[in-house]
DRENDO-1510 file (C-alpha; in Angstrom, 1 decimal, always signed):
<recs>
REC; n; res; u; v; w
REC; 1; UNK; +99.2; +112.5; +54.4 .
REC; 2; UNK; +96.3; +115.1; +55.1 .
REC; 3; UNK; +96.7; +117.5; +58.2 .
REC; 4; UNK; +93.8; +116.2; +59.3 .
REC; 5; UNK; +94.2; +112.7; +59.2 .
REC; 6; UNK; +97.5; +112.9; +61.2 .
REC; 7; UNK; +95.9; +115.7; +63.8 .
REC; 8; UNK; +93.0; +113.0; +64.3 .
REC; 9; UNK; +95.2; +110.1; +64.9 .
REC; 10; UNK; +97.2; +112.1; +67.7 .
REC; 11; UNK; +94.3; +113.0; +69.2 .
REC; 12; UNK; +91.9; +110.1; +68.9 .
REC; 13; UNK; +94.3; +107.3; +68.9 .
REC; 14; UNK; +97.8; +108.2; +69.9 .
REC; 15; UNK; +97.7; +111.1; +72.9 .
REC; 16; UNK; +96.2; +108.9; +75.6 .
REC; 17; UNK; +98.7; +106.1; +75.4 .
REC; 18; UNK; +102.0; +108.2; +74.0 .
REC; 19; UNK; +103.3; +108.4; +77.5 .
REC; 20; UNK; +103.3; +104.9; +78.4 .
REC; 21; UNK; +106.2; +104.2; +75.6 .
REC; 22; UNK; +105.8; +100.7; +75.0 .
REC; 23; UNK; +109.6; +99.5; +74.6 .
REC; 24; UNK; +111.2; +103.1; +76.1 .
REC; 25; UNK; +112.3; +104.2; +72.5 .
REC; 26; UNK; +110.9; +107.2; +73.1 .
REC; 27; UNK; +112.6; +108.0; +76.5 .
REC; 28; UNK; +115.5; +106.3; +75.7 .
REC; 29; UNK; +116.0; +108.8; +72.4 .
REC; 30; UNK; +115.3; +111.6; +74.4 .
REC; 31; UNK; +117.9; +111.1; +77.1 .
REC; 32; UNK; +120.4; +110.4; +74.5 .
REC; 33; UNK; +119.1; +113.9; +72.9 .
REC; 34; UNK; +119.5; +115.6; +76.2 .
REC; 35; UNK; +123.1; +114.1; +77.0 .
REC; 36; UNK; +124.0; +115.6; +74.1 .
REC; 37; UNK; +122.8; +118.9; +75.0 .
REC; 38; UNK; +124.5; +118.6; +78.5 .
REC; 39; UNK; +127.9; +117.9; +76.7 .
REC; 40; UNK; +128.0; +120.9; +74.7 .
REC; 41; UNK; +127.2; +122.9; +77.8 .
REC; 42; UNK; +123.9; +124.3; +76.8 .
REC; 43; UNK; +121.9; +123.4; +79.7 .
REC; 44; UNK; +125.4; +124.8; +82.3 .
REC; 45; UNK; +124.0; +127.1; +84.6 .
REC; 46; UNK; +122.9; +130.8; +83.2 .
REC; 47; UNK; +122.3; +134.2; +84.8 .
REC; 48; UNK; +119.3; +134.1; +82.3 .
REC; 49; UNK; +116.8; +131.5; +81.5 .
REC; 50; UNK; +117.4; +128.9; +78.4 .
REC; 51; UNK; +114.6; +129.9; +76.2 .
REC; 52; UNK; +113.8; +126.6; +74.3 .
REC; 53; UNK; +111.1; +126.0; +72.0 .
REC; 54; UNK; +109.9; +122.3; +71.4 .
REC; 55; UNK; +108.3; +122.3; +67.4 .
REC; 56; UNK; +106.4; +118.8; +68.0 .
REC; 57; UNK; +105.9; +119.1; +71.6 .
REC; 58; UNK; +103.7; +116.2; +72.1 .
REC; 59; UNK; +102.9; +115.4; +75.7 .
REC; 60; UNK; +105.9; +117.8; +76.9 .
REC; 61; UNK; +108.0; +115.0; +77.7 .
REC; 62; UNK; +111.7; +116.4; +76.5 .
REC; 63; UNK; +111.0; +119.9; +78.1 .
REC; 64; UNK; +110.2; +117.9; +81.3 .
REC; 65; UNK; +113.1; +116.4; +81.6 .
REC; 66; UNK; +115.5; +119.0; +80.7 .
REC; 67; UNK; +113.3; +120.8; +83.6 .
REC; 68; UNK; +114.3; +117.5; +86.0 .
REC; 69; UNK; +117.8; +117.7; +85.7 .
REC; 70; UNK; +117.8; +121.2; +87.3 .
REC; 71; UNK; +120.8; +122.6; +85.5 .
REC; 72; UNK; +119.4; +125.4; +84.0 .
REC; 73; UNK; +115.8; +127.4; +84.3 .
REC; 74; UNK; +114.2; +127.0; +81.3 .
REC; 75; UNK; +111.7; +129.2; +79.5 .
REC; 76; UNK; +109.5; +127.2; +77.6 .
REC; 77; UNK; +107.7; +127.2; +74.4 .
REC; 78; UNK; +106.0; +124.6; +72.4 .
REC; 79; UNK; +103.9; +123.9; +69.3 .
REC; 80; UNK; +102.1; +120.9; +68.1 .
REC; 81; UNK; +99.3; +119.5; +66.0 .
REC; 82; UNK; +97.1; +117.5; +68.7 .
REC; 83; UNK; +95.3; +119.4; +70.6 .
REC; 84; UNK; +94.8; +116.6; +73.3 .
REC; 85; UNK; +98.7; +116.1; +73.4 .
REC; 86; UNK; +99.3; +119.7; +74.0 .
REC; 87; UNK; +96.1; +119.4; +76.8 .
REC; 88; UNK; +98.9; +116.6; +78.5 .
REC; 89; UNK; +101.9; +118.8; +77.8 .
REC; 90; UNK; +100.0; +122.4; +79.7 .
REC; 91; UNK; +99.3; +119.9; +82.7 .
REC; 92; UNK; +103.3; +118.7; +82.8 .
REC; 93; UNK; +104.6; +122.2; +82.4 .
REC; 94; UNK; +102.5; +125.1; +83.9 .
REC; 95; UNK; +105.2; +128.0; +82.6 .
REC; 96; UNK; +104.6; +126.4; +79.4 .
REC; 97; UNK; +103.6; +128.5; +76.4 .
REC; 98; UNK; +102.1; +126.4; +73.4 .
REC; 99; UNK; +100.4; +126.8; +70.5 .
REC; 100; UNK; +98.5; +124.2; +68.5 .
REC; 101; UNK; +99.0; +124.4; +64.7 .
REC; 102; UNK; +101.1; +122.2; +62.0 .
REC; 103; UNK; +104.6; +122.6; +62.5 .
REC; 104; UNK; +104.8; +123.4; +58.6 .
REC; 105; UNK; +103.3; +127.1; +59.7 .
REC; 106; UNK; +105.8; +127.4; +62.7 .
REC; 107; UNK; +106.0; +131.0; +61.1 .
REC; 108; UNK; +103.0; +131.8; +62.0 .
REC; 109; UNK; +103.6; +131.7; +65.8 .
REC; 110; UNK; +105.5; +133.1; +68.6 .
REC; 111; UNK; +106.1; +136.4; +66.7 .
REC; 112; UNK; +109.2; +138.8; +67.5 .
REC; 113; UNK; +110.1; +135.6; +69.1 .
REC; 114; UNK; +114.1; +134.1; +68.9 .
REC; 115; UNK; +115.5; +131.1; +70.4 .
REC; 116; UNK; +118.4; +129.2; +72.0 .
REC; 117; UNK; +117.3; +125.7; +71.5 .
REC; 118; UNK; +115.0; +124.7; +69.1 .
REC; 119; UNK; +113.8; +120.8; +69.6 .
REC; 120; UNK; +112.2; +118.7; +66.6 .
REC; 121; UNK; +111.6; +115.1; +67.4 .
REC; 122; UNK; +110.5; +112.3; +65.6 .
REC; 123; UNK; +108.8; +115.3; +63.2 .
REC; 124; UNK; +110.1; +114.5; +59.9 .
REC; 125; UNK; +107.7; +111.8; +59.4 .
REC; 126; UNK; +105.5; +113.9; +58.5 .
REC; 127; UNK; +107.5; +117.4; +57.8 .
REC; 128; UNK; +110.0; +116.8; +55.4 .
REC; 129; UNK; +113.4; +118.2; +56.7 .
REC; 130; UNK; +114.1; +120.1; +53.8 .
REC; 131; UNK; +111.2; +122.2; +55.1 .
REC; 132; UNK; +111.5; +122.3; +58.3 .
REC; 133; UNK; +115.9; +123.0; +58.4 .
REC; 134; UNK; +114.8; +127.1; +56.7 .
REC; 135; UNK; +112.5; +128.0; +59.3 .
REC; 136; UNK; +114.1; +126.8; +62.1 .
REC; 137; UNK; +117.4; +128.6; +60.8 .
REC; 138; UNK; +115.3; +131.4; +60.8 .
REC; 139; UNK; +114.2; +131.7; +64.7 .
REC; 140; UNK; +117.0; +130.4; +66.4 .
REC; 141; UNK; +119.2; +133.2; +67.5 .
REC; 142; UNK; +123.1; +133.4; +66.2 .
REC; 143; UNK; +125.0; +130.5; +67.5 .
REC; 144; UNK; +121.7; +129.0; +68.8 .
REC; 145; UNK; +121.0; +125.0; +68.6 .
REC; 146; UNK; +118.9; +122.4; +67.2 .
REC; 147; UNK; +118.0; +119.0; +68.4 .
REC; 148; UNK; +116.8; +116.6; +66.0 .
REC; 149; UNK; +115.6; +113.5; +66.6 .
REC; 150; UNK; +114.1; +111.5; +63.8 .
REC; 151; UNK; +113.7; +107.7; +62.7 .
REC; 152; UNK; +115.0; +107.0; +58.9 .
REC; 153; UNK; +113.8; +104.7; +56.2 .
REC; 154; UNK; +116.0; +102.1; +57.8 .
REC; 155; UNK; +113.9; +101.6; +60.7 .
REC; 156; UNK; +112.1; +98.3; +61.3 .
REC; 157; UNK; +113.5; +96.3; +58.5 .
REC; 158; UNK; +111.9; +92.7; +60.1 .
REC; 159; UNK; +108.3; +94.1; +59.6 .
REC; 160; UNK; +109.3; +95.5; +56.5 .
REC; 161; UNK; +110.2; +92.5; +55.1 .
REC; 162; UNK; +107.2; +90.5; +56.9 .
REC; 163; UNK; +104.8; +92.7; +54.9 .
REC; 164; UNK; +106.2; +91.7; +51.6 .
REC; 165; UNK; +105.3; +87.9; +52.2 .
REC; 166; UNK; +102.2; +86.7; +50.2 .
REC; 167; UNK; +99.9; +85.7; +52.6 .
REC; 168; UNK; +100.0; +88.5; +54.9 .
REC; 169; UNK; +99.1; +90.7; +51.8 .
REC; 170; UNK; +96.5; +88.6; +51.0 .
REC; 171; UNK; +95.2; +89.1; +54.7 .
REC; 172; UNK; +95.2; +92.7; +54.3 .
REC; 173; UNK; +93.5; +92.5; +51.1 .
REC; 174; UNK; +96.4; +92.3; +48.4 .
REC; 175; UNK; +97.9; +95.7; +49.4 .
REC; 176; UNK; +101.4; +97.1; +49.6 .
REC; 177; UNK; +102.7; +100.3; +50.6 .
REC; 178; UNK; +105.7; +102.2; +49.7 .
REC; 179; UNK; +107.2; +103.8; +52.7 .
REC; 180; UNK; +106.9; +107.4; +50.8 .
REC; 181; UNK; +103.4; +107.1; +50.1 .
REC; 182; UNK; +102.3; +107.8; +53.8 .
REC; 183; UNK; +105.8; +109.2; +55.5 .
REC; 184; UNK; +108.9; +111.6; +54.7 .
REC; 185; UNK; +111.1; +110.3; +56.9 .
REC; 186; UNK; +115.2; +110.9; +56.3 .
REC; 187; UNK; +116.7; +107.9; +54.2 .
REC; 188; UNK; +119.4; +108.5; +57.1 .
REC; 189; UNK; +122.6; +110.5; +58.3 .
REC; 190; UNK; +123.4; +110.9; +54.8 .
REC; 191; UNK; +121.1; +113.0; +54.2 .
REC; 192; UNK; +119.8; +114.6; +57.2 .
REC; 193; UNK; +123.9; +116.0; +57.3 .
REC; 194; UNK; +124.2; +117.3; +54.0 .
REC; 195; UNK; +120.3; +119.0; +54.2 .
REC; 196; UNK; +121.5; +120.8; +58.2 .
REC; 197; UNK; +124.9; +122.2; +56.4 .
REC; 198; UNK; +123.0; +123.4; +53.2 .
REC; 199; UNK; +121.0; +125.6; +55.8 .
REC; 200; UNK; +124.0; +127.3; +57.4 .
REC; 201; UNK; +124.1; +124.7; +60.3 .
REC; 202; UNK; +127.3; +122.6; +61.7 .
REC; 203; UNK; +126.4; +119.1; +63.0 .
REC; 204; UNK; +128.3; +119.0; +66.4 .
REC; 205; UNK; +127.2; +115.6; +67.1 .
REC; 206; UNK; +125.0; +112.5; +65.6 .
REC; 207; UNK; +124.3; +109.4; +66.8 .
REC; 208; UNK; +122.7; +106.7; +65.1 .
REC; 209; UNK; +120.7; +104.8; +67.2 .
REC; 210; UNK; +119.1; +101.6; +66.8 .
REC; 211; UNK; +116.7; +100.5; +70.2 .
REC; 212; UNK; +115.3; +96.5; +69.7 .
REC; 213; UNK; +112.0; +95.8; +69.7 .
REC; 214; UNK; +110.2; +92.6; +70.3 .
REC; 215; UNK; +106.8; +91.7; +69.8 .
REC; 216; UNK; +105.5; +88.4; +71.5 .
REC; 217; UNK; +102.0; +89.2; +69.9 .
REC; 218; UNK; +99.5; +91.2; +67.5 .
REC; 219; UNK; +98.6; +92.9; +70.5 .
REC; 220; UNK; +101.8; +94.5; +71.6 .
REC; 221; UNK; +102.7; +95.0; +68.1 .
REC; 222; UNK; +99.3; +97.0; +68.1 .
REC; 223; UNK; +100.4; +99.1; +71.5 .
REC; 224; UNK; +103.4; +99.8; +69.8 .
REC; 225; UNK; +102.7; +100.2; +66.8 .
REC; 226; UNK; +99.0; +101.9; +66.6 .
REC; 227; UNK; +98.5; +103.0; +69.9 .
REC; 228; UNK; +102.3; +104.3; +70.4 .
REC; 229; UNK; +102.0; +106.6; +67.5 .
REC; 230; UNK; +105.3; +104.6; +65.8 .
REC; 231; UNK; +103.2; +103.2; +62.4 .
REC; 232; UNK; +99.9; +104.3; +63.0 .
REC; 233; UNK; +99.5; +105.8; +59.5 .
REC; 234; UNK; +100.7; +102.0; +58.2 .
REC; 235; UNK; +98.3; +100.4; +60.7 .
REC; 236; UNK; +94.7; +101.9; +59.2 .
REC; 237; UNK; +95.9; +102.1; +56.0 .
REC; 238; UNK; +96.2; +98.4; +56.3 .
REC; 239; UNK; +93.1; +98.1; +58.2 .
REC; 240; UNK; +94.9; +96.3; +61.2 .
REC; 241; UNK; +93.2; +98.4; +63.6 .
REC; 242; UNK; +89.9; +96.5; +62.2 .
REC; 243; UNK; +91.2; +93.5; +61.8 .
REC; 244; UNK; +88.8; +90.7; +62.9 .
REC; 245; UNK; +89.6; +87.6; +65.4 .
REC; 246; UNK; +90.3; +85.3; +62.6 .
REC; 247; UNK; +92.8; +87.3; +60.8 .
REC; 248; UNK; +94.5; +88.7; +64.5 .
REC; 249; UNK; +94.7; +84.8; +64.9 .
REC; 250; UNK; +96.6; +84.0; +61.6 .
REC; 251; UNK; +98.9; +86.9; +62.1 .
REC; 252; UNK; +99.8; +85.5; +65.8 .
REC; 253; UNK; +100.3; +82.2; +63.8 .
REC; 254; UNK; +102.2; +83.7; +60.2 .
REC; 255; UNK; +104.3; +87.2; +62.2 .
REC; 256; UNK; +104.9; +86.8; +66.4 .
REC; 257; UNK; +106.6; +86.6; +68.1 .
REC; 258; UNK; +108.8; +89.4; +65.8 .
REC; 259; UNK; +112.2; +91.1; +67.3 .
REC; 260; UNK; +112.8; +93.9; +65.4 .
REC; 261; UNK; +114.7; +97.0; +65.5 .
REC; 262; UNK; +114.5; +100.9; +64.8 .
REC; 263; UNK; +117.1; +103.3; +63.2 .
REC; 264; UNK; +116.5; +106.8; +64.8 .
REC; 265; UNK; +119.4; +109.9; +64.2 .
REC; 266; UNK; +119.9; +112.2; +67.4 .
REC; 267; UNK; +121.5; +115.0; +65.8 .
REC; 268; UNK; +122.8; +118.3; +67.7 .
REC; 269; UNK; +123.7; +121.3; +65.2 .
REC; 270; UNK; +124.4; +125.0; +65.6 .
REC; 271; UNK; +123.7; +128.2; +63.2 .
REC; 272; UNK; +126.5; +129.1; +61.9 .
REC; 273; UNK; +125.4; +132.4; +59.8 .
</recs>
């Protein structure tokens, strides 16, 4: 998918409702992320300030809350595509220092800069891992971490399947879409694994983590799904977010209400060399 296209749907679409996290999947993966961190004793008390970048920063919301449970001062940095979303993140950190860019060009900022904890969550949609595991190897200092949180091919196997019955397709115009054709997420833990240990890392935890969703309509499908940022690119290349009465009608009558779940790896790993 073009730069563009993603940088306009966080900004336009996504930034102003990220926050309210229909269904909690997004806090709820977060606060698993950040038990882990606590467990491994990287946010224990410090003479010296955690320095922490957050590669996807969105609206600020992990470096928040590592900031809420008080354990450790945190020195801040972030970097994210969405101007608007970083706009959110400034306002919920002031210390904050952010960049706006790709996170494919991560190289490109904070110069001279090392780190302690490097964040990427629920970034390999759209940066594939096998990109992204080199160049944060390369800024995290020796024995530093990385959190990674992503959702897999896996996730959301009820809609999946929903969108391969005939008349739905034929309400969205005949079309079908292959998961790869608009995302890169991870097929799963075996491969995000192998890909970390290939890049001098050691997985020192993983979690696999599967949060229910249910849908009682088109329209909370449509906060979740379009307006949460979770399948927006799926969404307009469908057309949903156009889709007329009639056709919202039908799918209230042929898909909800849907329950449905996600499949989301919360990874912690440490440079080895």
């Amino acid at each position: 998918m073009k730069t563009q296209t993603i940088q306009r749907q966080y900004d336009d679409v996504i930034a102003a409702h990220y926050d309210l996290d229909p269904q909690g999947v997004v806090g709820d993966s977060l606060r698993r992320a950040a038990a882990q961190l606590e467990k491994h004793g990287i946010l224990a008390p410090a003479e010296l300030p955690l320095r922490v970048l957050d590669v996807g920063l969105g609206t600020g919301r992990f470096l928040a809350l590592l900031q809420e449970r008080g354990l450790r001062e945190l020195e801040p940095f972030g970097l994210d595509l969405s101007r608007k979303m970083v706009e959110i993140a400034r306002r919920r950190i002031p210390n904050l220092a952010a960049d706006i860019d790709d996170a494919a060009r991560l190289e490109a900022h904070f110069p001279g800069q090392s780190f302690e904890l490097i964040c990427t969550h629920f970034l390999t949609g759209f940066v594939p891992l096998s990109v992204l595991a080199p160049k944060i190897h390369h800024r995290l200092r020796q024995g530093g971490y990385w959190s990674f949180v992503g959702g897999t091919k896996a996730g959301f196997p009820a809609l999946r399947a929903k969108a391969e019955n005939k008349m739905l397709r034929w309400l969205v115009g005949g079309q079908t879409l292959a998961v790869d054709d608009l995302v890169c997420n991870p097929a799963g833990r075996e491969e995000i694994v192998p890909i970390l240990e290939a890049h001098g890392f050691a997985v020192r935890e993983c979690e696999t983590f599967e949060p229910p969703v249910r849908f009682a309509n088109f329209k909370a499908f449509m906060d979740f799904a379009y307006r949460g940022g979770w399948l927006t690119p799926f969404v307009e290349a469908l057309g949903l977010h156009q889709a007329s009465p009639a056709v919202r009608l039908m799918l209230n009558a042929l898909v909800f209400p849907l329950t449905d779940h996600h499949n989301i790896e919360i990874v912690l790993a440490q440079k080895l060399k």
